[in-house]
C-alpha positions in Angstrom: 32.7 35.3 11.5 29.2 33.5 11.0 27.1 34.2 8.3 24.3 37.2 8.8 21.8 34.9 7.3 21.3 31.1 8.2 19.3 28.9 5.4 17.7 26.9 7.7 15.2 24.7 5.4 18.5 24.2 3.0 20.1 22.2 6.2 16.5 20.6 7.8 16.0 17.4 7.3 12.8 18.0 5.1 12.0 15.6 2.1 9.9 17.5 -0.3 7.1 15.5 -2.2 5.8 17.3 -5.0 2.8 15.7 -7.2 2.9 17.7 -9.7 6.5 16.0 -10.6 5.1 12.3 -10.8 2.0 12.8 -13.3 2.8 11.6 -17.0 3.5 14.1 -19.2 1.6 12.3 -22.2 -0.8 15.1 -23.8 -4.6 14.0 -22.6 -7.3 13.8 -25.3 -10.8 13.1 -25.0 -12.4 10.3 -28.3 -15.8 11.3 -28.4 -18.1 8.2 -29.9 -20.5 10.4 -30.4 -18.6 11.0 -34.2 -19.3 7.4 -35.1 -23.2 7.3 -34.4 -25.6 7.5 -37.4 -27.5 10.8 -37.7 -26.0 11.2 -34.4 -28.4 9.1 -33.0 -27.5 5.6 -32.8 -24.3 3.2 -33.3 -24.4 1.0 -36.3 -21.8 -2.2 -35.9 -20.8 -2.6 -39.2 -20.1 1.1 -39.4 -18.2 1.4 -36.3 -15.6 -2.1 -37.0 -15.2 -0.5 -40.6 -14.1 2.7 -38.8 -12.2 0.9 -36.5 -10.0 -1.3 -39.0 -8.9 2.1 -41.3 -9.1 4.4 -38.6 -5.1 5.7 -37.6 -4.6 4.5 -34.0 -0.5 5.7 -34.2 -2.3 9.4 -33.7 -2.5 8.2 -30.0 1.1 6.9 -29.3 2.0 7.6 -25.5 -1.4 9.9 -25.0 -4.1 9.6 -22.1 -7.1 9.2 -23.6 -10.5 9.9 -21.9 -13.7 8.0 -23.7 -17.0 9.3 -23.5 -20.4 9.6 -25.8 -21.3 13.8 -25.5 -24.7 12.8 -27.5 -27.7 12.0 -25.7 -27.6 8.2 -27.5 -27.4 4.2 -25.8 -23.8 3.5 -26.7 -23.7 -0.2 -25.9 -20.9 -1.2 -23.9 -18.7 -3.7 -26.0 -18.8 -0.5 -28.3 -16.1 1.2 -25.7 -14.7 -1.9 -25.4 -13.7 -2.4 -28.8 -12.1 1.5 -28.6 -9.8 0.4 -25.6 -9.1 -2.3 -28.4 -7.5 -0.6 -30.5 -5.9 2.2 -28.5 -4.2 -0.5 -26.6 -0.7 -0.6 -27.4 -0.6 3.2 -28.5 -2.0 5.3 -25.4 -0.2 5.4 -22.2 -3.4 5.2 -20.6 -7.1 5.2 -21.4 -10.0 5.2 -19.6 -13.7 5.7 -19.9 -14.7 9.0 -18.8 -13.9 12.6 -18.7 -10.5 14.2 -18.4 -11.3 14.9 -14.7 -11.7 10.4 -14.5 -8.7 10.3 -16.7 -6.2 12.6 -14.4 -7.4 10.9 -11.8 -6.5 7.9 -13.4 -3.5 8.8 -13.8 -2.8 9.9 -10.2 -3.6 7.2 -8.6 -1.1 4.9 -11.4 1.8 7.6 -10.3 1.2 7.1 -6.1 0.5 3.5 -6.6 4.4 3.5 -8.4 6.1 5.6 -5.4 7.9 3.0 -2.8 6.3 4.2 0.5 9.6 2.4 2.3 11.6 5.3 0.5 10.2 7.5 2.8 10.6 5.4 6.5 10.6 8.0 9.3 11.0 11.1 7.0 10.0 14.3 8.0 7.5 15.2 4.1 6.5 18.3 3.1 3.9 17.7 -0.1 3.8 20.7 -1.8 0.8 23.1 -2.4 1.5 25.3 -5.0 2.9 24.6 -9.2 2.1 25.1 -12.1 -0.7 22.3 -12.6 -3.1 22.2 -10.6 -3.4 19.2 -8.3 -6.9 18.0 -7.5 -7.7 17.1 -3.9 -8.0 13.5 -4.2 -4.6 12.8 -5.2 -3.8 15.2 -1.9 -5.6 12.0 0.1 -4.3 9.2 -1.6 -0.2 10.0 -0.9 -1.7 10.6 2.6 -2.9 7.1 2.5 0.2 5.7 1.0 2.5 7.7 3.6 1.2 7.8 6.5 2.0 4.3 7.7 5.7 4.7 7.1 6.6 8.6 7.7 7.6 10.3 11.0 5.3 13.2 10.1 3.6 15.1 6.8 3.6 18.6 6.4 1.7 20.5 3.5 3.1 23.5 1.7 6.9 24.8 0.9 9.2 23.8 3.0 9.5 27.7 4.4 5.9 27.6 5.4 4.3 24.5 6.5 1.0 23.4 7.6 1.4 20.3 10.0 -0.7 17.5 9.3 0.5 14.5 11.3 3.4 13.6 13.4 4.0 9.6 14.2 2.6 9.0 18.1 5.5 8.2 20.1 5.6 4.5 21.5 5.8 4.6 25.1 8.5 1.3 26.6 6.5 0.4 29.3 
């Protein structure tokens, strides 16, 4: 007797890509400069390396750091660079920039990681829906790194799919 019901996705030959899955899952931060200006105002060298030499760096091990200035003040630029200095070492990653520069960041370091080759002539569903939200760009980019080697991309579950590309078919002349 054959079953009522036949789990056809279980037995396609879909390979499901989620995102979501390939993101570090380091808690992100944000270092605001703006706590070592002067009045608020400006950055004082002297002040800043003595900060820098006591300051704690271990409270960053294996964090994503975003580094901006939220004050309305001329940070000069070695000043960042001297941050990235010292976080070096103890943050997974760091970047200058908001959280949205620093996920991004941190997309691109998790496609740039995935061996297209592991998905020659595969049939991909990236997946549309989780928990996170996964911002648009990163959507492009595994398009970019996939589409030379897959036979075709598909977005959503694998139950429901939108089809986004299907490999032309070389005509033997």
């Amino acid at each position: 007797m054959e079953p009522l019901f036949v789990n056809r996705v279980a037995s396609s030959a879909l390979t499901s890509l989620n995102l979501e899955e390939l993101l570090h899952p380091g808690e992100r931060v944000v270092y605001d400069i703006k706590d070592n200006l002067f009045h608020g105002l400006m950055l004082r060298e002297k002040d800043l390396r003595e900060f820098v030499k006591t300051h704690d760096w271990s409270q960053y091990d294996g964090k994503n750091v975003a580094i901006i200035c939220s004050a309305d003040a001329i940070v000069p630029t070695w000043a960042y660079m001297l941050l990235a200095s010292k976080l070096q070492g103890h943050a997974h990653r760091y970047v200058f920039g908001s959280l949205e520069a620093l996920e991004q960041e941190l997309f691109q370091e998790a496609i740039a990681a995935i061996n297209a080759e592991d998905y020659r002539d595969a049939k991909v569903v990236v997946k549309g829906c989780g928990e996170r939200p996964v911002p648009t760009y990163a959507y492009v980019a595994i398009m970019q790194k996939l589409l030379p080697v897959v036979s075709s991309v598909m977005y959503g579950e694998p139950c429901s799919t939108v089809p986004l590309y299907k490999k032309p078919k070389v005509s033997v002349a």
